[in-house]
C-alpha positions as protocol buffer text, in pm:
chain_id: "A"
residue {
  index: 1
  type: UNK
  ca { x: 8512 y: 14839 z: 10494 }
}
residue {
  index: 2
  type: UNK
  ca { x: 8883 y: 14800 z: 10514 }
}
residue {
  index: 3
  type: UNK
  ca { x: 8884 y: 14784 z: 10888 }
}
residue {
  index: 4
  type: UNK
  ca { x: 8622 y: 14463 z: 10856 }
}
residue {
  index: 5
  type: UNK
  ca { x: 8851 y: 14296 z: 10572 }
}
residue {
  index: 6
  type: UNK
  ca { x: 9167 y: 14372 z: 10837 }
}
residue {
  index: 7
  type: UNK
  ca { x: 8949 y: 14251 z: 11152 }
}
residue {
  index: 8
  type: UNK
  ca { x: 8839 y: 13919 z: 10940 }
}
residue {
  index: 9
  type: UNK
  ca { x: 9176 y: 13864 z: 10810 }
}
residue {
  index: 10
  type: UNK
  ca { x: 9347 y: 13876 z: 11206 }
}
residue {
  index: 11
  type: UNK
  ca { x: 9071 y: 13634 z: 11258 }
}
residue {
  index: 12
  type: UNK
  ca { x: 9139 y: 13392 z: 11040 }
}
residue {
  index: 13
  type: UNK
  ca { x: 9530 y: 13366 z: 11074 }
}
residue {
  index: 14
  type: UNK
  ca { x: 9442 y: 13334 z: 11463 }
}
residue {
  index: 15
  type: UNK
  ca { x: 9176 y: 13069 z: 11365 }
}
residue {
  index: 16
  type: UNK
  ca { x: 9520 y: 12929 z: 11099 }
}
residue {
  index: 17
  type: UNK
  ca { x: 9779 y: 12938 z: 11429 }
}
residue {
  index: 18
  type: UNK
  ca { x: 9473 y: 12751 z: 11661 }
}
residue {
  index: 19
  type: UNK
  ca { x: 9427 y: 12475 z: 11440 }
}
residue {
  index: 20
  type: UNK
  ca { x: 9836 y: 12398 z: 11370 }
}
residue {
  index: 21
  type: UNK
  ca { x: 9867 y: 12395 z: 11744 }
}
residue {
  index: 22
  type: UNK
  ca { x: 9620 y: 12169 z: 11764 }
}
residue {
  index: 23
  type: UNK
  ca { x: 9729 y: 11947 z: 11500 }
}
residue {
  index: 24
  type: UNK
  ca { x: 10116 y: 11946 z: 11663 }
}
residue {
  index: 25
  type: UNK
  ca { x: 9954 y: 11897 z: 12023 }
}
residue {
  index: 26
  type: UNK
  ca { x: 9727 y: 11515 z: 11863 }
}
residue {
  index: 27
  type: UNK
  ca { x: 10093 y: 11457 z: 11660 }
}
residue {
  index: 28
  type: UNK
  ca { x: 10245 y: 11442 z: 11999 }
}
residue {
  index: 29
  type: UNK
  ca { x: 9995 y: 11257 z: 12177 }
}
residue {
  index: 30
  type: UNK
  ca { x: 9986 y: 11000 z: 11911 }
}
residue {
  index: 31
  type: UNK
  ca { x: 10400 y: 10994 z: 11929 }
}
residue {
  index: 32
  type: UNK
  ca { x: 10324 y: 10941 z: 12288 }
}
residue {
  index: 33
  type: UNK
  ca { x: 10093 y: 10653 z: 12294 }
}
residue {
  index: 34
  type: UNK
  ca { x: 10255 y: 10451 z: 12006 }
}
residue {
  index: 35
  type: UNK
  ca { x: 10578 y: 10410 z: 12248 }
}
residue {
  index: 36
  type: UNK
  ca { x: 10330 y: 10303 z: 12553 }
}
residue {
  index: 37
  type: UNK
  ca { x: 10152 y: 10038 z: 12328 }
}
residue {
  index: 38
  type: UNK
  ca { x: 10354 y: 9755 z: 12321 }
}
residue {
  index: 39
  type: UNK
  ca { x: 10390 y: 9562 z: 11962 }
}
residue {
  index: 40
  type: UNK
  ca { x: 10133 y: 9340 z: 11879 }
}
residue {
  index: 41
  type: UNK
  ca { x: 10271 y: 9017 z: 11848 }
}
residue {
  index: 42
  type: UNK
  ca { x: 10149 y: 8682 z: 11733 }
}
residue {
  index: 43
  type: UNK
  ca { x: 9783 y: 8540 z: 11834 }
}
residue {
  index: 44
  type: UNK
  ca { x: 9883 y: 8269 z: 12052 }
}
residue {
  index: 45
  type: UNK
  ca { x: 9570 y: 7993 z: 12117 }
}
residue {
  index: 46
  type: UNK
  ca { x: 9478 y: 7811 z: 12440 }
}
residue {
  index: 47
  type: UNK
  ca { x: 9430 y: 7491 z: 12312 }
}
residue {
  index: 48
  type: UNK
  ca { x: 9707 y: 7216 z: 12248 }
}
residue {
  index: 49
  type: UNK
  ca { x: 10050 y: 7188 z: 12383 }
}
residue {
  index: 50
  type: UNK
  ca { x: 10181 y: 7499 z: 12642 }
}
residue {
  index: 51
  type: UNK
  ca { x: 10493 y: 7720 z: 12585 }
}
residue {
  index: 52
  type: UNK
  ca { x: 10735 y: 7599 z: 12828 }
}
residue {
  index: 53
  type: UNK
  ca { x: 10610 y: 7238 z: 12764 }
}
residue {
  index: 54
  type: UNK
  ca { x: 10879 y: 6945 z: 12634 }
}
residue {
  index: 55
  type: UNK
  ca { x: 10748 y: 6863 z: 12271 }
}
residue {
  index: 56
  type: UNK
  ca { x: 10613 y: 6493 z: 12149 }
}
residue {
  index: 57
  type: UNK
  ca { x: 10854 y: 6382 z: 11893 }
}
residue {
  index: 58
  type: UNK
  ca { x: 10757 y: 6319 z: 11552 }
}
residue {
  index: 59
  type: UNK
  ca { x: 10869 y: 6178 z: 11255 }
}
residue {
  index: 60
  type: UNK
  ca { x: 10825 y: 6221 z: 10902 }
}
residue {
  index: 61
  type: UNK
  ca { x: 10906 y: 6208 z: 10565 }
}
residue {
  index: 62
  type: UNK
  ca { x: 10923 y: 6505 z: 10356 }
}
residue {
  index: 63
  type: UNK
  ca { x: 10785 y: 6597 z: 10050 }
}
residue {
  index: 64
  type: UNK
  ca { x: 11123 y: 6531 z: 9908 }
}
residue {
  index: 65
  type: UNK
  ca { x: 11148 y: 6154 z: 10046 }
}
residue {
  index: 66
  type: UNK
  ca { x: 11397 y: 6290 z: 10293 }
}
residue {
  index: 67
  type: UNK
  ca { x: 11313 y: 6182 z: 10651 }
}
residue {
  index: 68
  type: UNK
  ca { x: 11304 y: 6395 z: 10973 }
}
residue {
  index: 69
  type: UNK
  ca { x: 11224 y: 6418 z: 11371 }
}
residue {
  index: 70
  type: UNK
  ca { x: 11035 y: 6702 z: 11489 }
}
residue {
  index: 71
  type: UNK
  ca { x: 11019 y: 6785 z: 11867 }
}
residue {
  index: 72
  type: UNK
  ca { x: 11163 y: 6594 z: 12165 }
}
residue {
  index: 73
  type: UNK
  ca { x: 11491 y: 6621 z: 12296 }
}
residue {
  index: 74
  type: UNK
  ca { x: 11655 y: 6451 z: 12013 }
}
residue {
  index: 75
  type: UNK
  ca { x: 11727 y: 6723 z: 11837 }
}
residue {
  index: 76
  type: UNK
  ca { x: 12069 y: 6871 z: 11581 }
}
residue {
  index: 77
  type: UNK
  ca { x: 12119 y: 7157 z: 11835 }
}
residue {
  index: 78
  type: UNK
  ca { x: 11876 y: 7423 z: 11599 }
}
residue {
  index: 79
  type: UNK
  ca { x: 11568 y: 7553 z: 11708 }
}
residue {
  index: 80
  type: UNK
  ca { x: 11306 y: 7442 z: 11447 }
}
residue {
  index: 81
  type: UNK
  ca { x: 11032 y: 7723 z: 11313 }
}
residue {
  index: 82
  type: UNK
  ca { x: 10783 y: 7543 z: 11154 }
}
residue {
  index: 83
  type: UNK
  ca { x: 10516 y: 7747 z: 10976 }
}
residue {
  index: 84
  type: UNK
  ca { x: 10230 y: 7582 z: 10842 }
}
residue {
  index: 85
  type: UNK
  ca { x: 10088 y: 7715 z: 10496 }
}
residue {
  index: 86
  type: UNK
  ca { x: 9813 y: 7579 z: 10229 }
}
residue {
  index: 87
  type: UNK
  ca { x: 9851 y: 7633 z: 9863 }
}
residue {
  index: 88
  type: UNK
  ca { x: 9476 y: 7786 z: 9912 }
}
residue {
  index: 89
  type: UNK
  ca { x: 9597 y: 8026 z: 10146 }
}
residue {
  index: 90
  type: UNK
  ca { x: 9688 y: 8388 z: 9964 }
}
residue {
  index: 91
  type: UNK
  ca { x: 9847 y: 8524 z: 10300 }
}
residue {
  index: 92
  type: UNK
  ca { x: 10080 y: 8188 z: 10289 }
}
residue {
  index: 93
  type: UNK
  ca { x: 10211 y: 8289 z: 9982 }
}
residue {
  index: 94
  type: UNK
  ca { x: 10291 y: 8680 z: 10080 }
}
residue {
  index: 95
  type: UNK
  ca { x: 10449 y: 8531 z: 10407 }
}
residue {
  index: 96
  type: UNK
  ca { x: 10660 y: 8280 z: 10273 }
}
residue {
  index: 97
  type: UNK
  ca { x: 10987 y: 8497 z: 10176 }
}
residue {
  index: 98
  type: UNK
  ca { x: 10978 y: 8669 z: 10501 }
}
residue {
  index: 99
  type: UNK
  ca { x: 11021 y: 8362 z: 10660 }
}
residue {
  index: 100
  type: UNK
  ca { x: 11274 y: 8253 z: 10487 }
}
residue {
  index: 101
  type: UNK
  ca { x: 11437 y: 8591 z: 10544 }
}
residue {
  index: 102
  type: UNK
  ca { x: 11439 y: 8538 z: 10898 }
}
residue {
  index: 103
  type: UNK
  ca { x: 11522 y: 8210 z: 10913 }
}
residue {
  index: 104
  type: UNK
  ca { x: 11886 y: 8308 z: 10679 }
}
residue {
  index: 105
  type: UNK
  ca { x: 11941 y: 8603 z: 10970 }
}
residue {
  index: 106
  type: UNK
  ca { x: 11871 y: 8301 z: 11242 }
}
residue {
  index: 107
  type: UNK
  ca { x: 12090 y: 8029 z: 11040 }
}
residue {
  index: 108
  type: UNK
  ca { x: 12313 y: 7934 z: 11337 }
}
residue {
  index: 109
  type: UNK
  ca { x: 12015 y: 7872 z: 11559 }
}
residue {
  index: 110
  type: UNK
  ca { x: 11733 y: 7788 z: 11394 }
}
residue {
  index: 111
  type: UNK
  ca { x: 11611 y: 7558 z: 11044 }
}
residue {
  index: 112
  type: UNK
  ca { x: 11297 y: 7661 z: 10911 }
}
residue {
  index: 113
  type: UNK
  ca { x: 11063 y: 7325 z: 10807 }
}
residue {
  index: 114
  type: UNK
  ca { x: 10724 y: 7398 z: 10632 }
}
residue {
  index: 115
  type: UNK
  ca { x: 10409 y: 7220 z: 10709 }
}
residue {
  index: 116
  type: UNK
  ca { x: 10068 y: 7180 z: 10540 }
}
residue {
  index: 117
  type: UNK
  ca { x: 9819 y: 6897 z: 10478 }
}
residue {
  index: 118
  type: UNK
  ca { x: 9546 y: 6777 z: 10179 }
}
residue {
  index: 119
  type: UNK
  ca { x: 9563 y: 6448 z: 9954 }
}
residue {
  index: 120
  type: UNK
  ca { x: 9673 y: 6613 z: 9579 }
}
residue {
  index: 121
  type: UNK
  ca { x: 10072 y: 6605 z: 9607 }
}
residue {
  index: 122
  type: UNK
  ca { x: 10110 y: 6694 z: 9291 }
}
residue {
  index: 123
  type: UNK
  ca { x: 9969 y: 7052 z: 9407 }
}
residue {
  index: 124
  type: UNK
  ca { x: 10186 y: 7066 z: 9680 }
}
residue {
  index: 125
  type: UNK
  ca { x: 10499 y: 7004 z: 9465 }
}
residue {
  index: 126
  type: UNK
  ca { x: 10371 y: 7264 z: 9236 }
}
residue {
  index: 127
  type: UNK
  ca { x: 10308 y: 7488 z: 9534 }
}
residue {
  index: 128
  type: UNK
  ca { x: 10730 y: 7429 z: 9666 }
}
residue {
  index: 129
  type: UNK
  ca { x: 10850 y: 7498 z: 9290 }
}
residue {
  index: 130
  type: UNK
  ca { x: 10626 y: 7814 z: 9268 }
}
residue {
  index: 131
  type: UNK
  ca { x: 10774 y: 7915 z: 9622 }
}
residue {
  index: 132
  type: UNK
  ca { x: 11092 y: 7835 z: 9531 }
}
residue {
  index: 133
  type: UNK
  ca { x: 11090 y: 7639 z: 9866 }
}
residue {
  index: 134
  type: UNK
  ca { x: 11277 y: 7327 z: 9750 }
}
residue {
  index: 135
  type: UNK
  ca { x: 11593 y: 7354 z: 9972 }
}
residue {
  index: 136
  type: UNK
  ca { x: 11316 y: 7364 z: 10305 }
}
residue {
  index: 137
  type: UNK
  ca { x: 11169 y: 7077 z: 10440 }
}
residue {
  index: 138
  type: UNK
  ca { x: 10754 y: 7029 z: 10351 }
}
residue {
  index: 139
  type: UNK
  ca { x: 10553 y: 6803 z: 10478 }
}
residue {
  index: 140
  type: UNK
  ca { x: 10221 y: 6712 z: 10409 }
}
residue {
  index: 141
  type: UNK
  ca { x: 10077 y: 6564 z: 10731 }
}
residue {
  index: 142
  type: UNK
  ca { x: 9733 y: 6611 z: 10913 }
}
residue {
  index: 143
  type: UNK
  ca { x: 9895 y: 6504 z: 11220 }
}
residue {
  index: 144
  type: UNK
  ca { x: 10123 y: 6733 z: 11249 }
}
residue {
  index: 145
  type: UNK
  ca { x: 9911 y: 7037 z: 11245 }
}
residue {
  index: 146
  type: UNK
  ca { x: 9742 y: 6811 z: 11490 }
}
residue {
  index: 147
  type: UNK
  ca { x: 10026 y: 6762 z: 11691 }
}
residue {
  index: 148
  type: UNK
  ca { x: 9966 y: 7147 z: 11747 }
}
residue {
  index: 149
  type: UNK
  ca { x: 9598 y: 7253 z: 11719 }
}
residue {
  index: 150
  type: UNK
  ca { x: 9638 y: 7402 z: 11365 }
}
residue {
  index: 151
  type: UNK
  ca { x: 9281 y: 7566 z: 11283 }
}
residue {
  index: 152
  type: UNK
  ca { x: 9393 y: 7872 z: 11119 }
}
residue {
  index: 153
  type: UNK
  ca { x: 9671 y: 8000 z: 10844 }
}
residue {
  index: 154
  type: UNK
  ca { x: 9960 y: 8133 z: 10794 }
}
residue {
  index: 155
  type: UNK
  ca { x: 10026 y: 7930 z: 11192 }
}
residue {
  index: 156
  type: UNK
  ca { x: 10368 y: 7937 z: 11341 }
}
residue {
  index: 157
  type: UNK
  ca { x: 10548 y: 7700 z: 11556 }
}
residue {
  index: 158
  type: UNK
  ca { x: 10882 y: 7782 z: 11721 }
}
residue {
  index: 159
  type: UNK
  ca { x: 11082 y: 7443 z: 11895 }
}
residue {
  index: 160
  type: UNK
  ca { x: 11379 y: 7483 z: 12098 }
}
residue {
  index: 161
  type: UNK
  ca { x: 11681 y: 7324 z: 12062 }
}
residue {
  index: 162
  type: UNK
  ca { x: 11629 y: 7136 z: 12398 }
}
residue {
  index: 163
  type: UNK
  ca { x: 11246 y: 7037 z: 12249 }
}
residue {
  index: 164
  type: UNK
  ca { x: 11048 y: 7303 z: 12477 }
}
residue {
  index: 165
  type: UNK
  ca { x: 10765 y: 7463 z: 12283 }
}
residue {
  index: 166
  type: UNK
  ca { x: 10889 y: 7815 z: 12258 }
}
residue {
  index: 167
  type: UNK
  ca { x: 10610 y: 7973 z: 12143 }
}
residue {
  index: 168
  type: UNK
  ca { x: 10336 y: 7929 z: 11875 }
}
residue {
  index: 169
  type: UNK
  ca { x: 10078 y: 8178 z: 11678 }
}
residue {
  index: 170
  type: UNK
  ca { x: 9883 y: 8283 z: 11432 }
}
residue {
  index: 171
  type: UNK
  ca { x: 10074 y: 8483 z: 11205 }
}
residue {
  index: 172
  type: UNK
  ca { x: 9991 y: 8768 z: 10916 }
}
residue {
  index: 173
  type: UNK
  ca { x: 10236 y: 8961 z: 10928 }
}
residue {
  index: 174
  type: UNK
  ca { x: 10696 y: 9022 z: 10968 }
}
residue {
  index: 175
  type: UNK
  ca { x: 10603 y: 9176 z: 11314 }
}
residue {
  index: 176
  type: UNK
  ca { x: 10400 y: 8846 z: 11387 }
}
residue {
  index: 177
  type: UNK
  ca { x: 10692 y: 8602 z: 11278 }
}
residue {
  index: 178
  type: UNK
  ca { x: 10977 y: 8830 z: 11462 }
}
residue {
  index: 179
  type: UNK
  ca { x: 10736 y: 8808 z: 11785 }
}
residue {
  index: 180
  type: UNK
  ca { x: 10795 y: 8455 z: 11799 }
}
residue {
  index: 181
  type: UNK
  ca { x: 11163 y: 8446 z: 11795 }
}
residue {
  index: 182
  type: UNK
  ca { x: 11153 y: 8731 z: 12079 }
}
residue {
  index: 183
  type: UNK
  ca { x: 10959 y: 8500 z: 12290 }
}
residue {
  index: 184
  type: UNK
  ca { x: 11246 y: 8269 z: 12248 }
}
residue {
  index: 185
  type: UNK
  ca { x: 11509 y: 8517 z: 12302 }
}
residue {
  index: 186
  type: UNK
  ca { x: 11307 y: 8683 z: 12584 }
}
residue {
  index: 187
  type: UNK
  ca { x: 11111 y: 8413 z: 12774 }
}
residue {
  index: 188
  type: UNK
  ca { x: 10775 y: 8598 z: 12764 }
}
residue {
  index: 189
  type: UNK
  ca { x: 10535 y: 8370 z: 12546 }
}
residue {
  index: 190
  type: UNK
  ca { x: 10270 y: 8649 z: 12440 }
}
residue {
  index: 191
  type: UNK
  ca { x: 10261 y: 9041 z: 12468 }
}
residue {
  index: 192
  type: UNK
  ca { x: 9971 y: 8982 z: 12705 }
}
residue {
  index: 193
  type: UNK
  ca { x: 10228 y: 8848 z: 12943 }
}
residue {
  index: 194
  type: UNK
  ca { x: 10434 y: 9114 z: 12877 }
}
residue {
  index: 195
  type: UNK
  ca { x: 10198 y: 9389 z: 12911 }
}
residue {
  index: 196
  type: UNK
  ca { x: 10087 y: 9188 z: 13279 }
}
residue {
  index: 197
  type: UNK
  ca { x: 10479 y: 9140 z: 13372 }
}
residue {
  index: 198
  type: UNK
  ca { x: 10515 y: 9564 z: 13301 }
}
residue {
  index: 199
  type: UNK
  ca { x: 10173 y: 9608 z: 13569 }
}
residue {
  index: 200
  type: UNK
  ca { x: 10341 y: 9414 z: 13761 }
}
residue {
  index: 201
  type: UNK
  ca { x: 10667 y: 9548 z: 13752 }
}
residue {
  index: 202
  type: UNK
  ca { x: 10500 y: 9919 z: 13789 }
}
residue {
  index: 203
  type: UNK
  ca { x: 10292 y: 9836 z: 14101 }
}
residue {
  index: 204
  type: UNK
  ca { x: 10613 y: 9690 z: 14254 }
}
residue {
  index: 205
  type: UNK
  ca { x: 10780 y: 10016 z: 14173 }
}
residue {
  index: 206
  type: UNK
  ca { x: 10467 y: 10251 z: 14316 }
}
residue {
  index: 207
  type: UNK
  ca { x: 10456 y: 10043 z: 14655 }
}
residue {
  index: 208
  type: UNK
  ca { x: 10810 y: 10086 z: 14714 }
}
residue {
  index: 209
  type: UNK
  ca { x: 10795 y: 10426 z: 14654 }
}
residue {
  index: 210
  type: UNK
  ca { x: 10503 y: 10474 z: 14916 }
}
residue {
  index: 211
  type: UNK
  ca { x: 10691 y: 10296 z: 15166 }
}
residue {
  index: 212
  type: UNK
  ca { x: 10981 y: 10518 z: 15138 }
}
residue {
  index: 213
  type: UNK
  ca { x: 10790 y: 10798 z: 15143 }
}
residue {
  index: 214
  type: UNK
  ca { x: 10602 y: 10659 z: 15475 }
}
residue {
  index: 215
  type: UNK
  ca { x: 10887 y: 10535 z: 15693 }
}
């Protein structure tokens, strides 16, 4: 009887060490394959104007009465990162402050302009005082979401300073918004051309070895 209770005990601690070895081998793996995945960044949709393309300039007035030019090459020498909200939109409202976050750490670059559309301006103004948004350009204009195939929100738009579209997406999250300035920083418009441009880069890197090891 006590040789069964020492035989099932052995068993069980070996069954105890199996299992933790296990669990520490999928830990690794996981550790592994989160630092080959490369961030997912901002949805970026085919239709209307192309990263890389010189923006149509626009202009408006503000919710404010103050009056501004979006796109072309007109510009005040800051990149403007327009994001496009709705007072009906409950993601807007979450993304909002991390916006503006970025936009203070990106001051001596970029300005950070709000757009949205709809006829009742007294919601709108309500919306900017319950944001606390008054100090940032809003507009309320159809065309500009137009302007750049706005279907869904929370949408981001990122012009340079020189007018090019630097990139554009839909955006839910901080990783989404800080994808958008990397494009701009980096020159690679979505993580799909990234993850193509690393292919690329690894097939270079596999031929060359083959024809070293062949010659």
């Amino acid at each position: 009887m006590v040789e069964a209770l020492v035989i099932s005990n052995i068993v069980l601690w070996l069954i105890v060490v199996m299992l933790a070895l296990l669990v520490f081998a999928l830990t690794r793996q996981i550790g592994i394959l989160h630092e080959r995945v490369a961030p997912a960044g901002a949805l970026q949709p085919t239709s209307g104007p192309k990263v890389g393309e010189l923006t149509t300039e626009i202009s408006l007035t503000a919710l404010d009465g103050s009056k501004h030019r979006i796109g072309g090459t007109e510009g005040n020498g800051l990149a403007s990162f327009i994001l496009f909200i709705s007072p009906t939109c409950p993601v807007c409202k979450s993304l909002v402050p991390t916006a503006i976050s970025l936009a203070k750490s990106e001051a001596n670059r970029m300005q950070l302009l709000f757009g949205s559309d709809g006829e009742e301006i007294d919601q709108h103004k309500q919306y900017v005082k319950d944001l606390k948004i008054e100090d940032y350009p809003y507009f309320v204009s159809q065309a500009l979401g137009m302007t750049y195939q706005v279907s869904k929100l929370p949408f981001a738009v990122l012009i340079g300073a020189d007018g090019t579209l630097q990139s554009k997406g839909l955006v839910n999250t901080r990783e989404h918004l800080e994808s958008l300035i990397e494009s701009m920083d980096s020159g690679i418009a979505t993580v799909q051309e990234y993850v193509n441009a690393q292919l690329d880069s690894d097939d270079s890197e596999y031929t060359a070895s083959a024809v070293e090891q062949h010659s």
